[in-house]
N, C-alpha and C positions, 0 to 999 in steps of 0.2 A: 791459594788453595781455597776452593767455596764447596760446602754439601749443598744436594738440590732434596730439601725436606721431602716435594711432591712429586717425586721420582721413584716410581716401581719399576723393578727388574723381575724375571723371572724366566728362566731357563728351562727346556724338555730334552731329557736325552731319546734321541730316536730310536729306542731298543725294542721296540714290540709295535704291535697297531694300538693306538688310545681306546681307554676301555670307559666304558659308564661310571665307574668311580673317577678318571680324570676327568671327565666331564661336570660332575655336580660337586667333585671334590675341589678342583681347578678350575678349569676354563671358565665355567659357570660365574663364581665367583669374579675371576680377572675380568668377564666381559662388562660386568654388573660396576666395576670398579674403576675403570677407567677413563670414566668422564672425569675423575676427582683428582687425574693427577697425569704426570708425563709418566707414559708406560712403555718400555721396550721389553718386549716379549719376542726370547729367543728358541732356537734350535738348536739344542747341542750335541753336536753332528761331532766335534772333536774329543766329547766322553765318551762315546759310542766305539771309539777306538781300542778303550783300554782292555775289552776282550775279545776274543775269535769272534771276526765278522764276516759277512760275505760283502762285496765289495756292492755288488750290482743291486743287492736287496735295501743295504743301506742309503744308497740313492734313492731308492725308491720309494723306502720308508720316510726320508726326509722331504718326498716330496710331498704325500700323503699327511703327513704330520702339518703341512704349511697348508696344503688345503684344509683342514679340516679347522684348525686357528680361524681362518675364516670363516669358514660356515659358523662356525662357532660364536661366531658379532663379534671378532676383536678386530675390526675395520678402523678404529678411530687411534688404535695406538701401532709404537715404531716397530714390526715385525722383521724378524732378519735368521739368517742362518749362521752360528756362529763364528765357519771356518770362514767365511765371507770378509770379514772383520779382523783381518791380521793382524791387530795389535793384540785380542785375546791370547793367542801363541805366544808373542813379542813379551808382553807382559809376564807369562808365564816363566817366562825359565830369567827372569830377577828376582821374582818371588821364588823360585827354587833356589834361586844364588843368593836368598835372605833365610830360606828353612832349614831349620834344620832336621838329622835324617832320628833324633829322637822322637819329635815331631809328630813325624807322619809314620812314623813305626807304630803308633799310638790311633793314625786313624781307623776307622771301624771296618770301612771296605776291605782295606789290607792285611786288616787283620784276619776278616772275616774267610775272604777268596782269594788272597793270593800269598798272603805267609809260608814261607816253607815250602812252597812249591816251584819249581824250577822252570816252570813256562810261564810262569807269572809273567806280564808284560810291565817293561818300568811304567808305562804309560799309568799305570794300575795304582803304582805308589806315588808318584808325583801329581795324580792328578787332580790333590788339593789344593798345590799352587794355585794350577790352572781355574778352579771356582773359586778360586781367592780374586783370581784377575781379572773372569769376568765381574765379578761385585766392586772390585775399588775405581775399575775403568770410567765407573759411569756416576762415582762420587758423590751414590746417596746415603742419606744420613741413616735413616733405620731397613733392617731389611728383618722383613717376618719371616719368622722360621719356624718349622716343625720339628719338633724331638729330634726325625732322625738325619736331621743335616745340621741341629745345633753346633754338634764339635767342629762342622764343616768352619763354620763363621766365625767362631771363637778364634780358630786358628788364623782366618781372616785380619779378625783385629790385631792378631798377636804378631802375625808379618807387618802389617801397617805400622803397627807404632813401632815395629825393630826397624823397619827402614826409615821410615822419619825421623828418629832418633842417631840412628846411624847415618845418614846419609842429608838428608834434606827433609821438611815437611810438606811432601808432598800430595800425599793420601786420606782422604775422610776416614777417620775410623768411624765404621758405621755403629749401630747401636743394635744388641737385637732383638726385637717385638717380639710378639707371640699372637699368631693371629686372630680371630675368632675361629672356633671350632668348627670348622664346613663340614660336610654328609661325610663318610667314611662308610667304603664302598667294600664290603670281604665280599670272599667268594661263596659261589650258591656250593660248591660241593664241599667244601673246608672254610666254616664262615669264623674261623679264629683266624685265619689269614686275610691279608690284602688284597684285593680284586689288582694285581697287575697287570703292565703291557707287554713283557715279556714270558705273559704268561695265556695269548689270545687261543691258543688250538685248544687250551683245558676246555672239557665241558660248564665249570664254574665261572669262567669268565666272561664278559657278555662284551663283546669290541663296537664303539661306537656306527662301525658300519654294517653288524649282521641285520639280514634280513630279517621280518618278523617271524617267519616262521624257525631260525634258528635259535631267535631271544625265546619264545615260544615253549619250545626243545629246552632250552641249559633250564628254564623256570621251572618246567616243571620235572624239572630232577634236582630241583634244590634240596639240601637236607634240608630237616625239621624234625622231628621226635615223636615218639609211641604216645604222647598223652591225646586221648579226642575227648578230653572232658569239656562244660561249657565256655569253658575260659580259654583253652587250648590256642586261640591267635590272644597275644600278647606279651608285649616287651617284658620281658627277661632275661637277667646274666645268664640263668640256669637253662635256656633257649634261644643259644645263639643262633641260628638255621636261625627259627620264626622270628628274632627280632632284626637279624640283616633284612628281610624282606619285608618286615612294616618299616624299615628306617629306608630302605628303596622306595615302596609303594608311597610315603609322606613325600620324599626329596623329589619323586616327580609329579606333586600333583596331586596325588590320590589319596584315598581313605577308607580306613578299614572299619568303619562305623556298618555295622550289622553282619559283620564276616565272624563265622565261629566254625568254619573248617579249613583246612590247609589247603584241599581242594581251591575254594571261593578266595581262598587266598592268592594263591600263585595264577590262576587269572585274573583276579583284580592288579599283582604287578606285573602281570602280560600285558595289557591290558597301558598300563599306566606308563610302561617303559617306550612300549613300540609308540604312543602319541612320544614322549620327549623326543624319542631318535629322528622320530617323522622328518619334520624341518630342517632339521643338523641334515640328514640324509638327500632330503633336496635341492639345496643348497649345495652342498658339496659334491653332488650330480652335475647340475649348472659350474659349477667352479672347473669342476675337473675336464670340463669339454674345452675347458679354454685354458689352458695352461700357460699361456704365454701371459695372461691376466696376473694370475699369481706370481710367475717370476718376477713378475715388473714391480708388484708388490713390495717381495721380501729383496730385491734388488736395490729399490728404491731407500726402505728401514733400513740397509746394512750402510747406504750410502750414507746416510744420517750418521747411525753409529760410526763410522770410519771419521766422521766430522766431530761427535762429541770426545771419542776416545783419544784422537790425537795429540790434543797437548798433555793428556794425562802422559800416554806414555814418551813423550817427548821429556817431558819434568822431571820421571823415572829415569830415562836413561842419561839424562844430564844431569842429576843428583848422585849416579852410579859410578860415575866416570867414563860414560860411552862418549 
């Protein structure tokens, strides 16, 4: 059993079109980071399951999701699509035959959206396992996390060492980091919320591919507040609207030095956003004409991953008594 210290993982579940906060909150970051270390950066095409999907859409978002990874500059690391990779599955349901259902009664998703309700999909409650499997398949030591997938990981650790313990030592227990604080993207019309992907029709949220004139549109119906005194642009808890959009207009570039209306505001982040999208948007023009470029891509990363995950889960299930 070896951890690989310089090994980044990191997983998208295909629920919506990627928005401006995955961009400067994610991708940004990962592209920026991946000269420094072995990076697989996945699609997780098989969370996407645990609620009502349309079959055709999800195809299609997961092809959109793998173009855009690239437009994005993650070219130098192992890109793949999760379900591609059938040991993530394989692996999953040992780790449910090591969880127990205390457990994941306790995790937050199931708590939150499927508790007590009768069409809940098992997929829903077990599919902590499943992010357990993708993390131990690839046997790195730390994995950074945010607040709200910390209990994710903990649980992570907590199947690893019950089956090494139990069974064989066959799994890293990872460690879990805390990253540095990237952009945190809310929405322009409710900026105490998250700017999501499952959330690209709102007028609030800006999706990596609209055109300028709809980034344009959602900006300039951003909240912001009755004050137009001289100070009126300016970070404050007390001014969330105004402070999402200087912590936008900084993340891309730009600067609110001589801005003191909301007005001069919300084009200076028009302004600032439509150059970010620009390039992402070109590039994944050029990408998208050629589609058979990108399969060969994420064909090729899964190929990889089918090679490093194999004797994990080989290890597994000959530690299990398979």
């Amino acid at each position: 059993m070896s951890s690989h210290p310089h090994r980044k993982l990191s997983l998208l579940t295909p629920s919506g079109h990627l928005t401006l906060g995955n961009l400067l909150g994610a991708l940004r970051p990962m592209a920026a980071g991946q000269h420094e270390a072995d990076c697989f950066y996945g699609i997780a095409d098989l969370h996407a399951l645990t609620t009502p999907h349309d079959p055709a859409r999800l195809r299609d978002t997961v092809r959109e999701t793998a173009t855009i990874l690239l437009a994005a500059g993650l070219d130098e690391s192992t890109l793949f699509v999760q379900s591609w990779v059938p040991a993530h599955a394989q692996l999953a349901y040992l780790l449910e035959s090591t969880a127990y259902t205390g457990e994941l009664n306790r995790m937050i998703q199931f708590k939150e959206k499927g508790r007590g309700v009768d069409s809940t999909r098992v997929s829903l409650y077990t599919y902590p396992a499943l992010m357990a499997a993708d993390i131990l398949l690839y046997r790195p030591q730390e994995v950074p996390v945010g607040a709200d997938q910390r209990q994710h990981v903990e649980l992570t650790r907590d199947l690893a060492i019950r089956f090494n313990t139990t069974y064989a030592p066959v799994f890293t227990v990872p460690e879990v980091t805390v990253p540095p604080v990237g952009a945190r993207v809310m929405r322009l019309d409710d900026p105490l919320r998250k700017m999501g992907k499952s959330d690209t029709s709102a007028a609030g949220v800006i999706a990596l591919l609209d055109p300028p004139d709809v980034v344009r549109r959602k900006v300039a119906r951003a909240v912001t507040d009755s004050d137009t005194g001289p100070d009126a642009v300016r970070t404050d808890p007390a001014k969330p609207g105004v402070t999402n959009l200087l912590d936008i207009l900084s993340a891309c570039g730009g600067s609110a030095d001589g801005i003191t209306t909301y007005g001069a505001l919300k084009r200076a982040v028009t302004d600032a956003v439509v150059a970010e999208l620009a390039p992402l948007q070109k590039r994944y023009a050029e990408l998208a004409a050629d589609p058979t470029h990108v399969d060969g891509i994420f064909r090729a990363g899964a190929a990889r991953c089918r090679e490093v995950t194999a004797p994990v889960l080989a290890a597994a299930e000959a530690a299990i008594g398979l």
